[in-house]
Structure formats: C-alpha cells, structure tokens
NURO-926234 format. One line per 4 residues: number of its first residue (from 1); for each residue x, y, z of N, C-alpha, C. Coordinates in steps of 0.001 Angstrom, whole numbers, always signed. Layout:
NUM = X,Y,Z,X,Y,Z,X,Y,Z | ...;
//
This chain:
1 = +827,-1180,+0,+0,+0,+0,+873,+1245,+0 | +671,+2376,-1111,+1561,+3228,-774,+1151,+4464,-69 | +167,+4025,+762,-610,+4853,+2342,+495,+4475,+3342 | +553,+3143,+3435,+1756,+2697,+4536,+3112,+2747,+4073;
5 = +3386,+3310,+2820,+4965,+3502,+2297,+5217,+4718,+3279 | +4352,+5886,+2783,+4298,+7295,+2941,+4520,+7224,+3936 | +3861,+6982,+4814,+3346,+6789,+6558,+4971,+6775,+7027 | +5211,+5716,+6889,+6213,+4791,+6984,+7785,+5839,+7248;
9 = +7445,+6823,+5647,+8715,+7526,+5074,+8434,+8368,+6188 | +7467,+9512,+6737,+7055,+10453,+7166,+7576,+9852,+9682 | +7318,+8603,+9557,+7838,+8041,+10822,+9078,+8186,+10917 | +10155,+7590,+9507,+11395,+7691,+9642,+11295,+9082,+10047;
13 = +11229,+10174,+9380,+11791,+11397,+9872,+11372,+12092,+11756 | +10989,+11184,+12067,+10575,+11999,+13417,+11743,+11318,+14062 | +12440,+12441,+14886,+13549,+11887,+15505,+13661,+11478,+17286 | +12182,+11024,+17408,+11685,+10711,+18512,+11009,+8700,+18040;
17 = +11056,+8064,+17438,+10215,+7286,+17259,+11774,+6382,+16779 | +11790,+5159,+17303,+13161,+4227,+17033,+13769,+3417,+15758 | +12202,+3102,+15436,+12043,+2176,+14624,+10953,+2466,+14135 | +11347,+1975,+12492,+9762,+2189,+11814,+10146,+1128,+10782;
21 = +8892,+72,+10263,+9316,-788,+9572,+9706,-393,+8107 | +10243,-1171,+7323,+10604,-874,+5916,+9381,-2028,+5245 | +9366,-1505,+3780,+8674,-2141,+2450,+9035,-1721,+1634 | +8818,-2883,+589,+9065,-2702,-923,+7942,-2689,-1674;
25 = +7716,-2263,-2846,+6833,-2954,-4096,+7100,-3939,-4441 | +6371,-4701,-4809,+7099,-6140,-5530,+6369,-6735,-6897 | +6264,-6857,-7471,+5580,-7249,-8950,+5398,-9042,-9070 | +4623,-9306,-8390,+4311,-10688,-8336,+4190,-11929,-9443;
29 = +4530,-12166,-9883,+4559,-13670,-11271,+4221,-15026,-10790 | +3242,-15776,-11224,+3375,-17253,-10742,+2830,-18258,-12070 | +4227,-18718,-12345,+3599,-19517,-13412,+3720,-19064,-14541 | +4337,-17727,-14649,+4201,-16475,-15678,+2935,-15985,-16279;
33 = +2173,-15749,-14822,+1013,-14812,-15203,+1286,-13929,-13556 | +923,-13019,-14064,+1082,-11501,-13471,-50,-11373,-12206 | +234,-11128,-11140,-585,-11587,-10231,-1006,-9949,-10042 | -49,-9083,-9895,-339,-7363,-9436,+839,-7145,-8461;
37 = +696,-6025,-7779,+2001,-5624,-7493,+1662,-5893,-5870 | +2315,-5992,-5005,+1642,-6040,-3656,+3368,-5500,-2947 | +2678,-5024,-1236,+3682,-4704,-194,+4569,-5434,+733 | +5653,-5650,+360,+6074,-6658,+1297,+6859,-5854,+2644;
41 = +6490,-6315,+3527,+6107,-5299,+4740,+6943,-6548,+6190 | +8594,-5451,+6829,+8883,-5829,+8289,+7492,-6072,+9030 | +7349,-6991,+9790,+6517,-7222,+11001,+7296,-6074,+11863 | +6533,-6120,+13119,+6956,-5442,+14417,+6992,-6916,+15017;
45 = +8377,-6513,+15962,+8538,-7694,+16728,+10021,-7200,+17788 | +10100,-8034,+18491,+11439,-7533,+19452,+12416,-8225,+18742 | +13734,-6918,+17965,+14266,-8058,+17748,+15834,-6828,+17743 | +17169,-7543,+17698,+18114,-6350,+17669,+17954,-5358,+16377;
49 = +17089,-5886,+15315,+17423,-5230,+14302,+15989,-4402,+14105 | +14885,-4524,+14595,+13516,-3830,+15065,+13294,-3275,+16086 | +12735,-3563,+17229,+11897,-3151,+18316,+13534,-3638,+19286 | +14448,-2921,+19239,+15731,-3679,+20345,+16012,-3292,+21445;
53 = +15211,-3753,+22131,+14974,-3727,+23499,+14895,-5380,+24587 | +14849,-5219,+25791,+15642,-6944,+26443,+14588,-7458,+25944 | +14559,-9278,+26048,+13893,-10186,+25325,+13612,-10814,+26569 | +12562,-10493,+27582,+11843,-11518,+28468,+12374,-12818,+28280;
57 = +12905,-13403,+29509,+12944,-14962,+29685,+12067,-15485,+30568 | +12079,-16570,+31048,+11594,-17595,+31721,+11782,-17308,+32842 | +11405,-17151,+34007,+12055,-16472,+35348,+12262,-14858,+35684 | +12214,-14386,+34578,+12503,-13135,+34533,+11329,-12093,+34944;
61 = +11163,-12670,+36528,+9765,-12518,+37413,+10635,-11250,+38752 | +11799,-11628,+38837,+12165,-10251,+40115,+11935,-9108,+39594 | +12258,-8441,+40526,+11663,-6786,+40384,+12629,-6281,+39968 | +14138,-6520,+39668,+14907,-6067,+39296,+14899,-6663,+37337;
65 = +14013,-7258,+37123,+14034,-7874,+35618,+12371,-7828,+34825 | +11598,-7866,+35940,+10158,-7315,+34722,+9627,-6826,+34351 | +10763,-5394,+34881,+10192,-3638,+34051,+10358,-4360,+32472 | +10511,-5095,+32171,+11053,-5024,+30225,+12010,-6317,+29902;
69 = +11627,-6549,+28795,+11005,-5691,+27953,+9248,-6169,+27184 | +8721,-5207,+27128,+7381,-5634,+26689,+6974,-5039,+25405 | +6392,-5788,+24300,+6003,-4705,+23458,+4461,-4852,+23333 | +3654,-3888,+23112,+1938,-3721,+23510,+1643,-3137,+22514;
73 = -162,-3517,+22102,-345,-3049,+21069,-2213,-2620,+21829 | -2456,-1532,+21547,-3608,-1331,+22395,-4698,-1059,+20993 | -5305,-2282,+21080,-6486,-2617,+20321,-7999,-2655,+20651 | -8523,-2429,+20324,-10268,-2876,+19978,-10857,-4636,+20042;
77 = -9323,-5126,+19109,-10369,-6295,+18653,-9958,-7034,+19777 | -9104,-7621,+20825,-8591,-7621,+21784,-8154,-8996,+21757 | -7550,-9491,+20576,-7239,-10874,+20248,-6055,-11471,+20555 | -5597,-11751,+21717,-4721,-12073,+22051,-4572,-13208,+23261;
81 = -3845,-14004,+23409,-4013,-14342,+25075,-3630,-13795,+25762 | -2760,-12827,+25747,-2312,-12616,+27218,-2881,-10522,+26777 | -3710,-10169,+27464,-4258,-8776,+27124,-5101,-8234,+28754 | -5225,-7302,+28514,-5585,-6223,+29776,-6237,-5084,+29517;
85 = -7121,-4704,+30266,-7938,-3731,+30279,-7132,-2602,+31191 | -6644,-1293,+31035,-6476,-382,+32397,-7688,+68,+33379 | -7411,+247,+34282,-7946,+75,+35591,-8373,+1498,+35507 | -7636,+2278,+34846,-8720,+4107,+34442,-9373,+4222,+34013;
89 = -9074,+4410,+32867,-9948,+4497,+31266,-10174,+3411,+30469 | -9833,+2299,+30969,-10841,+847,+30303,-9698,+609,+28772 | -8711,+1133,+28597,-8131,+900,+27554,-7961,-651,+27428 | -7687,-892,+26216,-7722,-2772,+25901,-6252,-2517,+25689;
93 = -5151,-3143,+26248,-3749,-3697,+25214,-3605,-5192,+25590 | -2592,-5800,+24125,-2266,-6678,+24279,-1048,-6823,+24104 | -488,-7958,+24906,+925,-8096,+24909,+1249,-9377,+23728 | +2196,-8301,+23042,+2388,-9116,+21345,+3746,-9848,+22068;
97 = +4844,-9335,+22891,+5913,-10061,+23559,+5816,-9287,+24829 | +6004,-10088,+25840,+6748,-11481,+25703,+5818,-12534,+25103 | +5826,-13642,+25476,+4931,-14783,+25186,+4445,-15668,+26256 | +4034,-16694,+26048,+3137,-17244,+27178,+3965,-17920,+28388;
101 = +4857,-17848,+27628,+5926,-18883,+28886,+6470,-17688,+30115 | +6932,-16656,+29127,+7106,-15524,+30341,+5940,-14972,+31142 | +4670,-14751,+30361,+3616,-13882,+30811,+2843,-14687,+31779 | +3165,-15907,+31751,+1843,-17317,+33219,+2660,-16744,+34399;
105 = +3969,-16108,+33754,+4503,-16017,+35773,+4679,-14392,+35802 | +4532,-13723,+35356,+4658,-12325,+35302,+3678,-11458,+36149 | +3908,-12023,+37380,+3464,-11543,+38738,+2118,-10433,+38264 | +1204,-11172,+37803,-545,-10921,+37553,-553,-9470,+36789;
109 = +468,-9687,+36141,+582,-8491,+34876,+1288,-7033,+35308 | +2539,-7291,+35460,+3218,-5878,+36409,+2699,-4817,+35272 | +3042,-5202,+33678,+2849,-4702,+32764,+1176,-3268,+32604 | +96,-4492,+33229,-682,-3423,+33665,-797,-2670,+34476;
113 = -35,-2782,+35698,-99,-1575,+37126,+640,-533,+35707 | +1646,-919,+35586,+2580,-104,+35175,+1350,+1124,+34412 | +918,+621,+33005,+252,+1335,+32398,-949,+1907,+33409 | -1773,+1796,+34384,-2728,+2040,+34845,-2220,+2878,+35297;
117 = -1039,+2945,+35978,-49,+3974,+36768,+27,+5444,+35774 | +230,+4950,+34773,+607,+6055,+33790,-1061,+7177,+33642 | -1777,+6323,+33781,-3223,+6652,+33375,-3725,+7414,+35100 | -3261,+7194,+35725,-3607,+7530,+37090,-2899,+9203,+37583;
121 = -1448,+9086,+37049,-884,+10321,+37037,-1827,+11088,+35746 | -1590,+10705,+34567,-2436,+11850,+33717,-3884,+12215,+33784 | -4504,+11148,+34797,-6268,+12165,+35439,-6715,+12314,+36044 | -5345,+12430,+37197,-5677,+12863,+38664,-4618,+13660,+38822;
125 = -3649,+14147,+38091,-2777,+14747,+38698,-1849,+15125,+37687 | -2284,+15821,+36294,-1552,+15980,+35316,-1087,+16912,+35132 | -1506,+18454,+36437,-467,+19385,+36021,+808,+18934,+37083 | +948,+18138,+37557,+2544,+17871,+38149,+3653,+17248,+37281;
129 = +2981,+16957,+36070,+3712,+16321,+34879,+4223,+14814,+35667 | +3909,+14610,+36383,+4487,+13185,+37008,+4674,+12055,+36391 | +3413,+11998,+34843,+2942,+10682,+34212,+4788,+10653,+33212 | +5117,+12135,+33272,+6735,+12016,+32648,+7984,+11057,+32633;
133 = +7817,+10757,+34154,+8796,+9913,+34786,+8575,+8471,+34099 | +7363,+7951,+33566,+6784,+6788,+33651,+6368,+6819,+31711 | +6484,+7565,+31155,+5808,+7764,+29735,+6872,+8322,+28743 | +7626,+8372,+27834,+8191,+9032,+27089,+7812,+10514,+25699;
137 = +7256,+11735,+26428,+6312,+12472,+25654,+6819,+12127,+24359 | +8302,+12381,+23938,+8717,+13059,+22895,+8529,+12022,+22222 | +8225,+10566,+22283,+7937,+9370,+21044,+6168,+9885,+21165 | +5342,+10278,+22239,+4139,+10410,+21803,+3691,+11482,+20965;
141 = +5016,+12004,+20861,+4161,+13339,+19993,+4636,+13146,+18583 | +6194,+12823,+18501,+5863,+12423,+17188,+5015,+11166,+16559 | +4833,+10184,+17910,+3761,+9121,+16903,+2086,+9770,+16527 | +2391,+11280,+17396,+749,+11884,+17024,+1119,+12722,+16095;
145 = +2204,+13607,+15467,+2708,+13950,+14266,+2123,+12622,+12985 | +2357,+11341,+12967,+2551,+10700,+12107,+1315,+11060,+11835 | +563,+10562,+12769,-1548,+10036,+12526,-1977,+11556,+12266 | -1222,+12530,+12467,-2120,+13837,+11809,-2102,+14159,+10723;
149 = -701,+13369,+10330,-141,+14082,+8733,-727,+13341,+8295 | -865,+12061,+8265,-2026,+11031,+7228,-3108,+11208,+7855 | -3790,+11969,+8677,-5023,+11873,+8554,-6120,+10215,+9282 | -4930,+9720,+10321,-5295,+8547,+10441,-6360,+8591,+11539;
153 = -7275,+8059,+11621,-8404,+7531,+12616,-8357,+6885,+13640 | -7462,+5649,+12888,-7366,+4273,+13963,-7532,+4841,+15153 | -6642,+5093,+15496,-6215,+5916,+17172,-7469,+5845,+17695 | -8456,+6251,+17638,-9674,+7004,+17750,-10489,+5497,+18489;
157 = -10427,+4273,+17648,-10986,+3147,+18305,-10838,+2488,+19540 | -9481,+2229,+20184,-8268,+2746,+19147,-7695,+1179,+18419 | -7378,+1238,+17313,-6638,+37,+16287,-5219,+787,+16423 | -4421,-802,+16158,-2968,-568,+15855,-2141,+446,+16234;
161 = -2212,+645,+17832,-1085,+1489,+18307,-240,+846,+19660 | +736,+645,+18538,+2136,+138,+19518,+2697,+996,+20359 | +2713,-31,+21182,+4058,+1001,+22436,+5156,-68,+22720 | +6249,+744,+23844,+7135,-769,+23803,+7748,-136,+24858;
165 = +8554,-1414,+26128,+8998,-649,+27263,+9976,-1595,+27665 | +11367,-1386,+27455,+12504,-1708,+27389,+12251,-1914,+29765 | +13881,-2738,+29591,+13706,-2800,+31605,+14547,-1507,+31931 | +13897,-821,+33008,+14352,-57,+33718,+14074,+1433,+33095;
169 = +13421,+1421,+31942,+12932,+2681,+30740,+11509,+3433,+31137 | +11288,+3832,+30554,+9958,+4515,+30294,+9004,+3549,+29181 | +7873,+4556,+29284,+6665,+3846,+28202,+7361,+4551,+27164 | +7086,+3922,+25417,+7632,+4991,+24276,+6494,+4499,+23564;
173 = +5768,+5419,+22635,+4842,+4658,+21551,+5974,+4569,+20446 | +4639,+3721,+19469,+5517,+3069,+18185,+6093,+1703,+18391 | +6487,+843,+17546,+5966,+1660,+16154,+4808,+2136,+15163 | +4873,+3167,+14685,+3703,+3244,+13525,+2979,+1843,+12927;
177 = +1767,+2000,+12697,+1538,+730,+12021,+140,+770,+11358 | +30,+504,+10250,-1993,+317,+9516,-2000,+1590,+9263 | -2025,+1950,+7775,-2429,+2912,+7162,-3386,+2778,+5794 | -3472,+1366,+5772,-4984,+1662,+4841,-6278,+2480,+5154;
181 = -6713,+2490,+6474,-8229,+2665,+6070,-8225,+4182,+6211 | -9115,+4886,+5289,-9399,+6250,+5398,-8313,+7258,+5980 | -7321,+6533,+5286,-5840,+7890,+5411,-5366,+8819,+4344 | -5029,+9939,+4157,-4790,+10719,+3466,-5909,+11349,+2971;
185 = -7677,+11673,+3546,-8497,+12316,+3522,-8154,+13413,+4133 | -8158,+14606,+3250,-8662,+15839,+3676,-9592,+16497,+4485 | -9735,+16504,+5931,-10570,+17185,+6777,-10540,+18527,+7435 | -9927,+18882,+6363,-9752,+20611,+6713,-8709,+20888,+7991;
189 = -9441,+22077,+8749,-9023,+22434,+9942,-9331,+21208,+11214 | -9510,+19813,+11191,-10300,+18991,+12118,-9333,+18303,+12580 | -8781,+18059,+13764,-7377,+16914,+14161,-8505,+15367,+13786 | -7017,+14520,+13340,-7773,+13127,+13019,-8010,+12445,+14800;
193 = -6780,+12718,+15368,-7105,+11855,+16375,-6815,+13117,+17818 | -7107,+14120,+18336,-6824,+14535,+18920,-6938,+14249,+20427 | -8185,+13575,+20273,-8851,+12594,+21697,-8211,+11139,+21985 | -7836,+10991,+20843,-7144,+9217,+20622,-6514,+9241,+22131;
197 = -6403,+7717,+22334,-5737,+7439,+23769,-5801,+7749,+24670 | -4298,+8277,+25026,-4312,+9437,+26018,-3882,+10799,+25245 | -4404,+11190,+23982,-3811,+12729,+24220,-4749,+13593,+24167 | -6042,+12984,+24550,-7008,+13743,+25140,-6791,+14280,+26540;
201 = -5634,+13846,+27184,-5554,+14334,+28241,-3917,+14832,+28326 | -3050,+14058,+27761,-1868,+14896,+27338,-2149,+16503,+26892 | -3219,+16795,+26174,-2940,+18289,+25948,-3611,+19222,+26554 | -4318,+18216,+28191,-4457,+19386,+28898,-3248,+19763,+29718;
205 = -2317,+19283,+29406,-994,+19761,+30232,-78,+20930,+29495 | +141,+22032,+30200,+343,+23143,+29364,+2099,+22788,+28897 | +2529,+22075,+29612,+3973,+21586,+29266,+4247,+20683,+28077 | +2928,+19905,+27721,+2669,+19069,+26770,+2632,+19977,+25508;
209 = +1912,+20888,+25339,+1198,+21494,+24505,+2442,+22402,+24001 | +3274,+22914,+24485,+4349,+23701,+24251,+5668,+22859,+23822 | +5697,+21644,+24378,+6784,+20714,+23798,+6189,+20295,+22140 | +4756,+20093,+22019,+4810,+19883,+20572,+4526,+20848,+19671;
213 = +4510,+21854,+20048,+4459,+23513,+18986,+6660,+23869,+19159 | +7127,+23132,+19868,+9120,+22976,+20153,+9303,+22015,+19042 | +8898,+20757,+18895,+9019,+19841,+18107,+8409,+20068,+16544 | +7711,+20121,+16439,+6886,+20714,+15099,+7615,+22027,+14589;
217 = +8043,+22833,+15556,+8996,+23783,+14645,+10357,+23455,+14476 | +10904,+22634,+14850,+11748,+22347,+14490,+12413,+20732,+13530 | +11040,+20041,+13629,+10585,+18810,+12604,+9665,+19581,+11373 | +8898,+20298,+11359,+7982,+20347,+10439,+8691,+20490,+8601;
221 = +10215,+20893,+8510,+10906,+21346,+7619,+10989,+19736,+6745 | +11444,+18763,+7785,+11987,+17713,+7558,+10265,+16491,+7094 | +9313,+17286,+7057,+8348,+16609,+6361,+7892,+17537,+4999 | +8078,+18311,+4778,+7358,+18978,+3849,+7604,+18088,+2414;
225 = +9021,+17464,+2395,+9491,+17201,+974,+9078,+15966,+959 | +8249,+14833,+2066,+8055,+13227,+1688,+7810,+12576,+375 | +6721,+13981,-57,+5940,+13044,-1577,+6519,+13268,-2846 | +7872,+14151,-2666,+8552,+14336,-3741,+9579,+13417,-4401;
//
C-alpha cells in the first residue's frame, strides 16, 4: 500500500520514534502470469534489528528484571491471550511479547499496574507532569505527528497502536503501524485523532502542549518534501 509507504517515510523522519518498519513494491509472477504488485512489509517484533529492546525470559519474574522488555499493542479487537484492560480508562492492550511462557509467571501483569499507573498520574494529577517519569512524551508526539499528517483515525478506536517498554525505561509509543483505512483524507481544519488514547488528556498539560508547537517547529521542515 503506498498509504503505509508514505506513513512509513514520514515516521522515519521523526527523531523521537526508534524504529519504523521498511517495504518494498514487488511485482508478483506465478507460473508467468502476473498476479499485481503487492507490499512486502517488516513485522513489528522484538528483535536487535527492530523493536531492540531486552527479550523476556523464563524467570525473569524479580523486580529487578520485569520492568522489560514488553512490546503492547492497544487494540479494539482484543485478540490475544495474554491482554488487559487499564484500571482508568478501560483501555484494551495486548501483549504481542513477551509470550506465554514468560507472561503465566509475570506476577498478575506488572505490565498493567505499570500502564494504569501512567493513566492515574495523567487524570488525577496531570499538572505535576508526574505521568513524565513513567511515559516518554517526545515518542508520543511524534507518533501523534505521524496520525495527523495522514489523517489517520485508527487511534480514535483505538486500532494498531504500539508502544514498547525496554527494563528499567519509560513507556515509548511506536511503532507506527496500519495505514490503509481512510488515510490521506482531507478534513480541513479537524485533528484526526486529537482525543485518541491518552492525548485527550496529554494536551491538557500546558507543558505538553508547548513541547509539541518545540518539536513541530523544528521537525515540520523535515516533512514537507516526503511526496517528492
């Protein structure tokens, strides 16, 4: 899809976001008849050369080892085994890694205090900026740079938004991901996702709001030229 090329090109440039997957075009043949052209598209996954951050083991249950690493994908359709609701705002994520062998002993999901924690500082107590210590703004704003410039929705359900939390780190969103449906529509003056997640409540923080009018002037140069 060249919705998720763009996307894709427009992620690389934010210099807050780690990883963003790569694709090609590819011109398909079988048999020597012409099938059409299709995307061949990195997964997200933990790996040194993707998402490289620690790789959960087996045991890796002390408190000194199950900050991370986790990677989460906070969905709608909520298809996963090992997934969680937050204890604030009812958000759904699921844990894409570790896997089941780490997550049966992963002391009844540290993974969710953690996030509920995050959700607890930003709506009870968000002008102390506290949710900072525990959240990484500067990957959330450029992963809300990405979904504005395409015009993306998902957020809004919310579909396909990764986060990932290395041990002993912060929360970071990303990577980017799903840019087929209803992206690159024109809606005027209207944010696509301004409520998405949490940055319905990220931008009641006046520290928030001023770090991404800091970032945007000094990123916005480095998007203008993508579609050229």
């Amino acid at each position: 899809s060249i919705r998720n090329d763009v996307a894709f090109e427009i992620a690389r440039r934010c210099p807050s976001l780690a990883w963003t997957p790569h694709g090609r075009f590819v011109n398909v043949v079988t048999n020597g008849r012409e099938k059409g052209m299709y995307y061949i598209c990195e997964q997200i996954r933990i790996d040194e050369n993707r998402v490289d951050i620690t790789e959960m083991e087996h045991g890796d249950n002390s408190e000194d080892k199950i900050s991370g690493g986790y990677l989460l994908e906070c969905d709608v359709y909520y298809d996963e085994p090992f997934k969680f609701y937050t204890s604030v705002m009812n958000m759904p994520f699921l844990v894409k890694q570790p896997g089941e062998e780490v997550m049966t002993q992963s002391k009844n999901y540290w993974i969710k205090k953690y996030c509920s924690e995050i959700e607890s500082r930003l709506y009870n107590n968000i002008g102390s900026g506290s949710y900072r210590e525990l959240l990484d703004a500067d990957s959330f704003i450029d992963f809300w740079f990405v979904q504005e410039l395409t015009n993306n929705g998902e957020p809004n359900h919310p579909k396909s938004c990764y986060m990932y939390k290395d041990r002993g780190e912060k929360l970071f969103a990303g990577p980017v991901w799903d840019f087929d449906w209803c992206t690159f529509t024109y809606k005027g003056e209207e944010f696509a996702c301004r409520d998405a997640i949490w940055y319905g409540c990220l931008f009641n923080d006046p520290w928030f709001r001023r770090r991404v009018k800091e970032k945007w002037s000094a990123e916005k140069e480095d998007f203008e030229d993508v579609a050229s």
